[in-house]
N, C-alpha and C positions, 0 to 999 in steps of 0.2 A: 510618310514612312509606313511600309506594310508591316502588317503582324509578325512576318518571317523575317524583317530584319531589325537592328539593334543602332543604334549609334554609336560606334569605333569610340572607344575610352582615347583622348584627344586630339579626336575626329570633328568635323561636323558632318560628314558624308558619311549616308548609312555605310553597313557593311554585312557583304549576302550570310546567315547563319549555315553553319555545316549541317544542321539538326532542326526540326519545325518545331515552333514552339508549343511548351503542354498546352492539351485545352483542357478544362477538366470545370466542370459546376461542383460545387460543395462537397467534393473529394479532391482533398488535394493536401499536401504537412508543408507548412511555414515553419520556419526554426529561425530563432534571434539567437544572434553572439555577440551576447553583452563583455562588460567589464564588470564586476564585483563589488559591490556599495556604488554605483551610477547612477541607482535610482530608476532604473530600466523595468525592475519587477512589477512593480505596479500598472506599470505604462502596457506591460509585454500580458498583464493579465486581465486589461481592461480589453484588450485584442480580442481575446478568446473569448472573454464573456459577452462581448457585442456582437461577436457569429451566433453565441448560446442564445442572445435575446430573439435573435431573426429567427429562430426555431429550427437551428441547424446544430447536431451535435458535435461537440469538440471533446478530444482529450488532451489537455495540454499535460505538460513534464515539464521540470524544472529540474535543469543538472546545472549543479551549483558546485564549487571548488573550500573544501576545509579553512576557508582561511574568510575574514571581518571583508575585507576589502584588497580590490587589484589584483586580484586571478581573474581567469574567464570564467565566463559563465554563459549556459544554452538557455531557452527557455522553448521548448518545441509543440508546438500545436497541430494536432490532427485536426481536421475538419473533413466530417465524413456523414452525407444526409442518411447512411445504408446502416449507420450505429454502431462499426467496430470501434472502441474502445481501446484496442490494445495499441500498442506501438506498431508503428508500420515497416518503418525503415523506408532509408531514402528521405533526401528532402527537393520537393518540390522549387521554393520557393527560398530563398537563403537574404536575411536581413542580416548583413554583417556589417555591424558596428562595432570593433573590435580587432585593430591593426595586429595585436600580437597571433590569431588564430587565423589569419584572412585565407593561407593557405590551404589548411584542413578544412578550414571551411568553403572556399570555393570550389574542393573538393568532392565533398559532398553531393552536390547537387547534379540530379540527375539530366542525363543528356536533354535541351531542352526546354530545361528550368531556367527559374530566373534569379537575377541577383541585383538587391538592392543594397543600395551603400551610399555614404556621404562623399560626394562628390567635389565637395569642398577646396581639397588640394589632388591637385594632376596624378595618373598613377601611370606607368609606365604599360604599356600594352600587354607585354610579359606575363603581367599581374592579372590578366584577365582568361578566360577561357571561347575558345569561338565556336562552341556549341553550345551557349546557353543567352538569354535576354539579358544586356545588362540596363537597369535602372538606375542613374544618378540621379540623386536631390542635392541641391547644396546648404545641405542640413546648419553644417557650424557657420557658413556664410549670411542665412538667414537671423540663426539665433544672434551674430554676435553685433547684426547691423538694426535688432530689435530690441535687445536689451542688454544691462549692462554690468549688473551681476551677476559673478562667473557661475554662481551654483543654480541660479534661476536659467542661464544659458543650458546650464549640462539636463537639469529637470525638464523644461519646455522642448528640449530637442526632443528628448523620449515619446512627449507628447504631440511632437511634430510628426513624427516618423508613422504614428498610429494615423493619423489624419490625412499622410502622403499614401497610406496604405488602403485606405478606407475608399481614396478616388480610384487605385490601380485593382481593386480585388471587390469593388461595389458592394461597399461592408455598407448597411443604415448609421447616417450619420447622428439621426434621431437615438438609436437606440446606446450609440458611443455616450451624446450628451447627456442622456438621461441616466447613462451610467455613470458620471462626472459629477452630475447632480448629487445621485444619491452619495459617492464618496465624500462629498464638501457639504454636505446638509448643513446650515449652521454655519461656514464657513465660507459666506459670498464673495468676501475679498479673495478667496484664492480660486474660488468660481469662476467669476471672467475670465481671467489669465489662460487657464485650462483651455477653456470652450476657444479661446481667442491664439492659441496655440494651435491646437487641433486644426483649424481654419487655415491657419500661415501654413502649414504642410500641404494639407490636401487643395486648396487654391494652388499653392504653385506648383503641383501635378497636373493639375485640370487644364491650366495655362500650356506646359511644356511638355509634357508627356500622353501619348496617344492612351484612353483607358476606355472601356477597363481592356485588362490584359485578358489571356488567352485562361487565367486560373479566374474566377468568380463566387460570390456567394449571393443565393438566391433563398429568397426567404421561401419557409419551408412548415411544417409541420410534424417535425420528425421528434423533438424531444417528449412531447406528453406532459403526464405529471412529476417526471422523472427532478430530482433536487440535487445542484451540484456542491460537493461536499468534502472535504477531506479526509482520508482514513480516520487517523488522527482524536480529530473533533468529535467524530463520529463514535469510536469508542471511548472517548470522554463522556461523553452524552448516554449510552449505554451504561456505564460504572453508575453516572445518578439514577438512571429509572431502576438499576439493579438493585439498587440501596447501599453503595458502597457509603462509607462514611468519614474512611480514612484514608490517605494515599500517601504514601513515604517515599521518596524517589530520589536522583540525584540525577543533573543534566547530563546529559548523554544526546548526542547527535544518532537516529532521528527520532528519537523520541518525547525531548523535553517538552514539544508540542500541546502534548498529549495532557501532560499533568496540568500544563499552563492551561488550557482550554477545560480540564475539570475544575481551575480555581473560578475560575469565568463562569462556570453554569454553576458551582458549588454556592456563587455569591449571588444569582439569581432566583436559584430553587432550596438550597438549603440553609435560609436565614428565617428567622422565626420570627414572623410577619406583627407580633406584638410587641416583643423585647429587645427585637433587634440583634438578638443572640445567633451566633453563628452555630450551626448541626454538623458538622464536620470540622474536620483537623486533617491540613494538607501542611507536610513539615517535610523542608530541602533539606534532607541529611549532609553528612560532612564526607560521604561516599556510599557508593553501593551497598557496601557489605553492611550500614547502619541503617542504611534505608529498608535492606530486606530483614532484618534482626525487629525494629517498628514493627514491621505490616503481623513478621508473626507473631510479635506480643499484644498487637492488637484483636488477629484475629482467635487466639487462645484465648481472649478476655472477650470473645464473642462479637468483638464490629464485625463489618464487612470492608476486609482493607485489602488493598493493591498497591503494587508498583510499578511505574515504566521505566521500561530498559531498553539497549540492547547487546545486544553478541558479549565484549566485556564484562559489560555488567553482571550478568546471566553468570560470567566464569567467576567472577568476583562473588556471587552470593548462592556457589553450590554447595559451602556449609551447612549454612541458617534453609537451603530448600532440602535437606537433608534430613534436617530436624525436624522440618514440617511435617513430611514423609513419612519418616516414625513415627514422629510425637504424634501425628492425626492432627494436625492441625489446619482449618480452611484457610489459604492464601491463595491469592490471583493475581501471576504475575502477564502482562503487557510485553512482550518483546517483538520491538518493531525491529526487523533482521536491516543490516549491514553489512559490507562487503569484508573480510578478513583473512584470517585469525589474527591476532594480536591487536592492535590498533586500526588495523585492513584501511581500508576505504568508507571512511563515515561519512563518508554524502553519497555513497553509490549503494545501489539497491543490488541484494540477494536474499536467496533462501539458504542462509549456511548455517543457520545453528539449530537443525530439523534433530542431529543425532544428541549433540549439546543438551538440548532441552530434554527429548525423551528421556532420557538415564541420567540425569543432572544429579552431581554429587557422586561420592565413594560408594564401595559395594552395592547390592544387589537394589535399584530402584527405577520403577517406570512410572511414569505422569503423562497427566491428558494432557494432549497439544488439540487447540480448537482450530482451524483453516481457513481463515474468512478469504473472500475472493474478491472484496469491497467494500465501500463504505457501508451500504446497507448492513453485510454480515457484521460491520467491525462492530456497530452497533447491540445487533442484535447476541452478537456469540460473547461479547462483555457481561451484557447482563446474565447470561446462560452460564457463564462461566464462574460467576459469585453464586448462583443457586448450587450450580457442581460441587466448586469446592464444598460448602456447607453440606449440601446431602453425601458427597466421598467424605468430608473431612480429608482433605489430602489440597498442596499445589495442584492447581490450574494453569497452561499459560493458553493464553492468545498471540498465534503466529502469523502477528503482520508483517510488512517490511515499508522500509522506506518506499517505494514506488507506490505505495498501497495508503500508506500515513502521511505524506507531504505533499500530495497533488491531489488537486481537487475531481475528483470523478460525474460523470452521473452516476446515478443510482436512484432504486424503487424508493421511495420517501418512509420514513421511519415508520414504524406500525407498534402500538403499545395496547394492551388489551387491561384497561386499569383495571378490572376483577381480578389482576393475577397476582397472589398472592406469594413471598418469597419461599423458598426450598429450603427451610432450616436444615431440615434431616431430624436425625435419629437424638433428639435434644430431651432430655427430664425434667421434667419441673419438680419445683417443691411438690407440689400435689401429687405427682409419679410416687415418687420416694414414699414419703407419707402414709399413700397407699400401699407398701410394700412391694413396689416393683422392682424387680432384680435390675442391681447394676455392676456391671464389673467390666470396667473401662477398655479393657482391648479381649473381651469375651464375643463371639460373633453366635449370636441369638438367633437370628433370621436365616442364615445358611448365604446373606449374599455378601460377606466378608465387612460388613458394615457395625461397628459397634455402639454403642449408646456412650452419648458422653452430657456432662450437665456445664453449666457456666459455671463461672466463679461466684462463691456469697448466694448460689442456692439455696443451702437447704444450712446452718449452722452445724448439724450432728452428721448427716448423709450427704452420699454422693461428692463425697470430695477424693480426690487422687492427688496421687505425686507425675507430674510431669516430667520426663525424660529423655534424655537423646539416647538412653543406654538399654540393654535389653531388660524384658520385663515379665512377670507371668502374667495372664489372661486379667487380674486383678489390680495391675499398674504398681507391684512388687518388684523391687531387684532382682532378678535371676541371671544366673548364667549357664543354667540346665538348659542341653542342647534340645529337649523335646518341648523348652518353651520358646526355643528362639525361634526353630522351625516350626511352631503350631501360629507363632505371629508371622513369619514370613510365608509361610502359606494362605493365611487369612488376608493378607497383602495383596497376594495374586489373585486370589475368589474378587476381592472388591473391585481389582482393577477391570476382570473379566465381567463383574455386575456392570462397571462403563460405558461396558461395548453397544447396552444395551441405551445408556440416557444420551449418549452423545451425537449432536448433531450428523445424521447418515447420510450414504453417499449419494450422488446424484447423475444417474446415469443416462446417457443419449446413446440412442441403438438408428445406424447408418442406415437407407431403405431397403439394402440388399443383407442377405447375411454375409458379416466380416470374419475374415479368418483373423482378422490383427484386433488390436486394440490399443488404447492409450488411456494412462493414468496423469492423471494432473492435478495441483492445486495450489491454493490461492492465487497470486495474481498474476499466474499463468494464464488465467483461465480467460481473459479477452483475446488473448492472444490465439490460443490452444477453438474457442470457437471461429473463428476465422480459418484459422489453418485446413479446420474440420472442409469449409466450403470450398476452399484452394485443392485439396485434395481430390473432393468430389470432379472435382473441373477434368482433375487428371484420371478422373473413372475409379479412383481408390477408397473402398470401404472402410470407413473405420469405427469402431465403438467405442468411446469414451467414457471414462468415470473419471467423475473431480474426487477430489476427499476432502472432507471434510473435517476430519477429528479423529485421534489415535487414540486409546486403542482402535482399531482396525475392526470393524464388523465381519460377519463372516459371510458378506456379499463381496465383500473384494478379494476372497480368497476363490468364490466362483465365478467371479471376472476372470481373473488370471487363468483358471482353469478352462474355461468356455474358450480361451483363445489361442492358436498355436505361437504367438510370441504377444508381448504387451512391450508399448514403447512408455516408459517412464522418465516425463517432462519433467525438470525442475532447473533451480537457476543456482546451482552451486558446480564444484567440480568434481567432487567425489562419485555424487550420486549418493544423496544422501538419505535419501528418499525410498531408493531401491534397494541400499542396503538394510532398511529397517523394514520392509516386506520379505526379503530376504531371511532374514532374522528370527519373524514373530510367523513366521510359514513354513520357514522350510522347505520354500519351493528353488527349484533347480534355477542360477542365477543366467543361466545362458535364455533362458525362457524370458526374462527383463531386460530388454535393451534401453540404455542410459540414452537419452536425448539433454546436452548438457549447455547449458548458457550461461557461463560467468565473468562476462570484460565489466560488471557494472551498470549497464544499460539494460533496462527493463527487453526481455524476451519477443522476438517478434515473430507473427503469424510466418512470412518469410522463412526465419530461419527454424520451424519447425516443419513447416509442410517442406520445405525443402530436404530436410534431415530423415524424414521417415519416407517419403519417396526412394531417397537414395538407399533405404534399404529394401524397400519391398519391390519395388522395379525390377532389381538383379533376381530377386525369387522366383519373378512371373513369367521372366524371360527363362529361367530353368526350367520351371513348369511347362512353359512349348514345347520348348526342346524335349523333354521326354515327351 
């Protein structure tokens, strides 16, 4: 059989392909269509980390369906030696195990492509496509003439399918086993099985099937030092180096991760190596709105506490971040975004609650949103994020999303500099007081909107205040004089405006030509949005980019905008939520921000933006001739 043809689905006689098949070395996206609790995850992530072992980078996704078990499920792997990261679109390569999607899914795959499937029971020709390779294994035939309990049958095929795949795509079977190792350490009886699994797949490819196929992976040197990670984890692990101490939450889809992976390093790093006494207090409130009521009574009592959420959540606790707000109190709130409003889509990934968060709660208030663009940042902008609050005294959030928090990435490896010391702020000691140092609890001393506040049980006679959600004069007295609510609502603005200055700044790439356009992007736009950048270039279109990174808004991105005769503003909501809060805090003319908008759920892809900002600036260039 040559590479150009297939064998006819209940044929035995090839059958010529309309389309040649891809060839393609370590660029190429495989995509599995699972069933939901099948046990397929494990199997579909052993996949991807066995390209990762060969020194070829992947970005796999996982789109999963709201529901325990029996919806579909994707699990989609990029494999790319040149390092894009972001979603590609298109699937090369289509593993469809999963009768109820088979047609969406044989969809999918590009003219071509190939399609692997359990060949087990006949499929009608209908069912097939004759521009792509199709690949049968007889998956359930194998399992059920190997063994003989049902659920060891449905686990081992998973593990067959990896093993059928490893002879058609020349994956290292070494680096498969020694991935299976490390999962069973401890666990030799379910060791064999595994390795002995793995074998029954890819032997009966090697046997009946020509490989490898026309898609490959070759081993490579393309990852580095780089560490594969999940959002998630990632800024769990940031919150301990920050010093947090407390975390008050309540499960929420994509976030519950999050907290559960701070209890994990909470029980590692902060148990007290003599006593066995536990250094933090992680408590599953009974909902949101008690979870964020904790984090600020903790952080008024001086921890350092957080919570993770998302979108709901966030609406659920715009009271209590209201109070924070006024009262001055440090909290860091975690919002990994989901698809919405209302209960939206909690396993699909968005940027939609950019406007939410900024002005979260009634009347007049703005809060830092931090922008990480990965797991490195998620890390790093957690810890940042407990020193902020503490030096603002005000919420913090961190604006991750699902795409960002439940897939694991590469990224640069954590970097911690132990000399660094944490960012109380503007805190008194008994010794301040004592000495007679002025305090008067929302009095702004310093001219950057910043007041001096003490802990609780400082000082017995000094430095104590009445806490409130209600207005107050400079001294944290009752008032309802309009020249005290506005001398606090102005000191309000000073501090936010002091932000502009500690918060992580933008990061700009300037195109080799000068650009008339420009592009605004962030967080986990941002793989995508760099790709797009060299798709462009292809097309001969300049472009200048700035990511962002943290609101308040520095006033470099207000002479981005200006430097450019339109700016396209990438994000993955529908509003455009993004561009209405530059809008907003600028005052720049909105015909000057063109929306590039991406909201079905599915992470953003280089595709659909280079394509999107083409189709505007094309039509200009060709104006431009013409006069």
């Amino acid at each position: 059989m040559t590479p150009a043809q297939s064998a006819a689905p209940g044929s035995s006689q090839p059958a010529l392909l309309q389309h040649p098949p891809l060839q393609s070395i370590n660029d190429f996206v495989v995509k599995f269509a699972n069933v939901n609790g099948s046990g397929s995850a494990s199997a579909n992530e052993l996949f991807a980390k066995s390209i990762l072992r060969m020194g070829v980078p992947v970005s796999p996704r996982n789109i999963f369906p709201s529901n325990i078990q029996g919806l579909p499920t994707w699990y989609e792997v990029r494999v790319c030696e040149a390092g894009w990261l972001g979603r590609r679109g298109g699937v090369d390569m289509m593993v469809a195990m999963n009768p109820q999607t088979w047609d969406t899914d044989i969809a999918e795959i590009e003219p071509g492509g190939y399609l692997f499937y359990d060949s087990s029971k006949p499929l009608p020709k209908s069912k097939f496509r004759d521009d792509i390779q199709v690949l049968g294994v007889p998956l359930t035939e194998i399992c059920n003439a190997t063994y003989s309990d049902p659920r060891q049958r449905q686990l081992f095929k998973n593990i067959m399918y990896v093993g059928a795949l490893s002879a058609l795509l020349d994956v290292d079977v070494p680096s498969i086993e020694a991935l299976i190792a490390e999962q069973y350490k401890g666990k030799e009886k379910l060791l064999k099985p595994n390795i002995e699994a793995l074998h029954l797949g890819r032997d009966w490819v090697l046997r009946h099937l020509p490989c490898p196929i026309g898609l490959r992976v070759r081993k490579a040197d393309a990852v580095g030092d780089r560490i594969f990670v999940e959002g998630n984890a990632a800024a769990a692990l940031g919150c301990v180096y920050g010093g947090a101490t407390v975390c008050a939450w309540y499960p929420i889809t994509p976030s519950s991760s999050l907290a559960e992976a701070f209890q994990k390093y909470c029980q590692k790093f902060r148990v007290d190596p003599e006593t066995g006494e536990n250094r933090y207090a992680i408590i599953q409130a009974e909902d949101e709105i008690a979870s964020i009521g904790m984090v600020v009574g903790a952080g008024w009592n001086g921890a350092r506490a957080f919570t993770a959420t998302s979108g709901p959540g966030v609406s659920l606790m715009n009271e209590f971040i209201g109070l924070a707000y006024f009262a001055e109190i440090p909290i860091t709130i975690i919002d990994v975004q989901r698809g919405g409003p209302s209960t939206g889509m909690p396993t699909r990934t968005q940027q939609s609650d950019i406007l939410a968060a900024a002005y979260a709660s009634h009347g007049d208030t703005k809060h830092i949103l931090l922008l990480p663009e990965d797991p490195h940042e998620c890390f790093a902008f957690s810890a940042d994020a407990l020193d902020l609050a503490d030096r603002l005294q005000t919420p913090v959030f961190v604006m991750t999303d699902l795409d960002i928090g439940m897939n694991q990435r590469l990224c640069a490896p954590f970097a911690w500099d132990d000399s660094r010391t944490y960012d109380r702020g503007k805190v008194l000691s008994r010794e301040d007081l004592e000495a007679g140092k002025e305090f008067a609890r929302y009095k702004d001393i310093d001219g950057d909107g910043i007041p001096y506040r003490t802990y609780p049980g400082t000082h017995p006679e000094k430095g104590a205040y009445f806490t409130r959600g209600t207005s107050r004069n400079p001294q944290a007295q009752y008032s309802e004089r309009g020249a005290d609510y506005v001398y606090n609502m102005q000191r309000l603005l000073q501090k936010f405006d002091t932000a502009r200055g500690l918060v992580p700044q933008p990061i700009v790439s300037r195109a080799d030509v000068p650009a008339r356009h420009g592009a605004i992007h962030y967080g986990s736009t941002s793989p995508a949005m760099q790709e797009a950048i060299e798709r462009l270039h292809g097309q001969t279109i300049a472009l200048d980019t700035m990511r962002l990174r943290a609101f308040p808004f520095p006033d470099s991105v207000r002479a981005f905008i200006d430097a450019h005769e339109s700016v396209f503003v990438v994000e993955q909501n529908r509003d455009g939520q993004l561009r209405t809060l530059l809008i907003n805090e600028f005052g720049i003319d909105p015909a000057r921000l063109i929306a590039v908008l991406h909201y079905d759920g599915t992470p953003i892809t280089a595709r659909f933006i280079a394509d999107a900002i083409a189709a505007r600036i094309r039509p200009a260039h060709q104006q431009d001739k013409v006069a």
